[in-house]
C-alpha positions in Angstrom: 74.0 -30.4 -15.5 77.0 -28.9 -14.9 78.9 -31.0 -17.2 77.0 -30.4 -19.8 77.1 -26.6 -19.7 80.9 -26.8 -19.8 81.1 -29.0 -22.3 78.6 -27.1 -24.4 80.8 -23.9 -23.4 83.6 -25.5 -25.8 83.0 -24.2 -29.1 84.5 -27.1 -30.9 81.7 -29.3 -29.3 79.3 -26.3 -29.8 80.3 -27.2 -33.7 79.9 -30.5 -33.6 76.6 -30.3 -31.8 75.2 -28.1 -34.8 76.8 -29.9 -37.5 75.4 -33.4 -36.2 72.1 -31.0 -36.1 72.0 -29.9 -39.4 73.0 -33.3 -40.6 70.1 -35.1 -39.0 67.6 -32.3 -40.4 69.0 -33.2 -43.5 68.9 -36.6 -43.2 65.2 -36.8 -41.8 64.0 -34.5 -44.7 64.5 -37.6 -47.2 61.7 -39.7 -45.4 58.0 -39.9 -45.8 55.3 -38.4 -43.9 53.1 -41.2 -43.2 50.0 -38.4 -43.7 51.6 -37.9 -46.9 50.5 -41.1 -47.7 47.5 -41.8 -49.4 45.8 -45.8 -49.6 44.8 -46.9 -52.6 44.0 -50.3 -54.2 46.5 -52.3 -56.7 44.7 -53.7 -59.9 47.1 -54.1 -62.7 50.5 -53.6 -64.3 50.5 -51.8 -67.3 53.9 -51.8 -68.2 57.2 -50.8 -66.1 56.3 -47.3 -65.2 52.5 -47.3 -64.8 49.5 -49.1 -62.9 46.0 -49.1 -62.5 44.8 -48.6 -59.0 41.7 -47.9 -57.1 41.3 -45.2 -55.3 38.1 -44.3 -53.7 36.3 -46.8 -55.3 37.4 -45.0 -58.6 40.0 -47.1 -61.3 42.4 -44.6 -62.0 45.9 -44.7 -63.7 49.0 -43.7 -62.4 52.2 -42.8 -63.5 55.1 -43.2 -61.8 57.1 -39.7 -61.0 60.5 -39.5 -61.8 61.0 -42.8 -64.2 61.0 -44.3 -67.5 61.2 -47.5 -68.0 61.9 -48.8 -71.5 58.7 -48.9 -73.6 56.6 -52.1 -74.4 53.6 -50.8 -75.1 53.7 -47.2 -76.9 51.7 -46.7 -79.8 54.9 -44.9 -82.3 57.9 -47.3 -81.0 58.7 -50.6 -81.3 59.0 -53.1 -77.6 62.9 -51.8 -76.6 65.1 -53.9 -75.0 64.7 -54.8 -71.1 60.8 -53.2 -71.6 59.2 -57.2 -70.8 61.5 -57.5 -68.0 60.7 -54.2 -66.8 56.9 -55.1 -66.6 57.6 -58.1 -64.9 59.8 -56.6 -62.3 56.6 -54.0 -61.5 54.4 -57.3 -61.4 56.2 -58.7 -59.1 56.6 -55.9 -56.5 53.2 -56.0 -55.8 52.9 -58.8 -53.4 50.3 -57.2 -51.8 47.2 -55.6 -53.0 46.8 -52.7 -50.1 49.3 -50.0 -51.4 50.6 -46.4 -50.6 51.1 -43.2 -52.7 52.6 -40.3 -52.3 51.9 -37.0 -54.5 54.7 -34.4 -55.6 53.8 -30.8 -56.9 51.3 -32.0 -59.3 48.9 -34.8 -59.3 47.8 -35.0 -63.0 49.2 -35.2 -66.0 48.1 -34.1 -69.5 46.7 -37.4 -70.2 44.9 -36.9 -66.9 46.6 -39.9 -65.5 47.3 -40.0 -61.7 51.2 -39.1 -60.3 52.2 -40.4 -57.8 55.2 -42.4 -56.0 54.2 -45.9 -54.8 54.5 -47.8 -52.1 54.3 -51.6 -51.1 54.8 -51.7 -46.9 58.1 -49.2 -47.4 59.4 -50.1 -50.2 59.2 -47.2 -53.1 58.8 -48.8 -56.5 60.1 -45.6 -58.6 63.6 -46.3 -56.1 63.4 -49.8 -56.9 63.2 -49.3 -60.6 66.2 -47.1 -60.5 68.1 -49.7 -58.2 67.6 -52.5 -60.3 68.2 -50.9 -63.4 65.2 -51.1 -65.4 64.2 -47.1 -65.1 66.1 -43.8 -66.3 65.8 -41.0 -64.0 63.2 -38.7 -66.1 62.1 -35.7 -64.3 59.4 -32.8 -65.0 59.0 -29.9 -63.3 57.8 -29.1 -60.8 57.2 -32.8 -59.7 60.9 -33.1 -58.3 60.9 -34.2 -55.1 63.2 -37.4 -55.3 65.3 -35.7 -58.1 68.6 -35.5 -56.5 68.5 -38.9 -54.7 67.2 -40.8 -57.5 69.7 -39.5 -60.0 72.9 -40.0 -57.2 71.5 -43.7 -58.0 70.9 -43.8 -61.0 74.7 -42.7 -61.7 75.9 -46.0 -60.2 73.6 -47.7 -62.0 75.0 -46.3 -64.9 78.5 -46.8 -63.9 78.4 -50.5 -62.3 76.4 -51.5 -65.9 73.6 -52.8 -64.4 70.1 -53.4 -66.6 69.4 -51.1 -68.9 73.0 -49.1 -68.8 74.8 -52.0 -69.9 73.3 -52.0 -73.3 75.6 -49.7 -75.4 71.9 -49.2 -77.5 70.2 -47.9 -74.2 73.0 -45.5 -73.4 73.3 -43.7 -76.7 69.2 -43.6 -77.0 69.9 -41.6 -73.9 72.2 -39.4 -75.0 70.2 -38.7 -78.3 67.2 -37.9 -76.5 68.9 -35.6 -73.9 71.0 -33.6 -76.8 67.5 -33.1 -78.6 66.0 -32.3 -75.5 68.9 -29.7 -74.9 68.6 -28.1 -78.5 65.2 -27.9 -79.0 63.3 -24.7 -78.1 59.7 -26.1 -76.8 
């Protein structure tokens, strides 16, 4: 005991001691809450970024937060390149049919579909979207819970070239739809 309360009497340790603090806080504040978690039922893939579930005995639709995945099924656009390959990355991370998800800010939207972040065992899909390559980071507020991590990823994604960011058509749809997004006033 002694020790301890001279080496805690050294301010440089005292610093390091609050720093390794802080930096644990930090690091904790990324993981889930397993009562976060809600269980729900896996039924279907409907394209890369959203699924059917059941959820109290309910079907319900969910989109995933943060990502878009390139379309294959919207009713104005064409199929766009890596879209059937993103559906078939979804199918197959669903090994299971007993899943997790996890609600941001808001749980519905416009369309009244579900909005969640979902879970096989530990494994996010959203993340693995973004990790493979097959999602683009697309946030709205307030749902912005994973914002910051998914877009640090996203960003190597984009730099290493993999799945959808090495297709010079991908990457300047991108940019066209953020400068629109930028200028317009709605």
């Amino acid at each position: 005991m002694r020790l301890l309360n001279l080496l805690i009497g050294c301010d440089a340790l005292k610093n390091i001691l609050i720093i390794t603090i802080i930096f644990i806080i930090i690091s904790l504040n990324g993981f889930v809450n397993a009562s976060e978690l809600t269980s729900a039922t896996f039924n279907r893939v409907v394209d890369g970024d959203t699924i059917e579930i059941t959820l109290d005995n309910k079907r319900e639709t969910v989109r995933l937060l943060l990502v878009d995945t390139p379309e294959t099924k919207h009713p104005k656009l064409k199929a766009q390149p890596l879209g059937k390959e993103a559906t078939e990355f979804t199918k197959k991370f669903f090994t299971k049919k007993d899943i997790k998800i996890e609600y941001d800010k808001q749980q519905r939207d416009k369309y009244k579909r579900l909005l969640a972040y979902v879970y096989v065992d530990d494994k996010m899909l959203n993340r693995a979207l973004i990790e493979a390559g097959f999602a683009r980071v697309y946030g709205i507020k307030p749902n912005t819970k994973y914002l910051k991590q998914f877009k640090s990823i996203e960003e190597q994604m984009r730099i290493k070239g993999v799945g959808i960011w090495r297709i010079n058509w991908y990457r300047d749809w991108e940019t066209d739809r953020k400068s629109t997004r930028l200028n317009s006033s709605h």
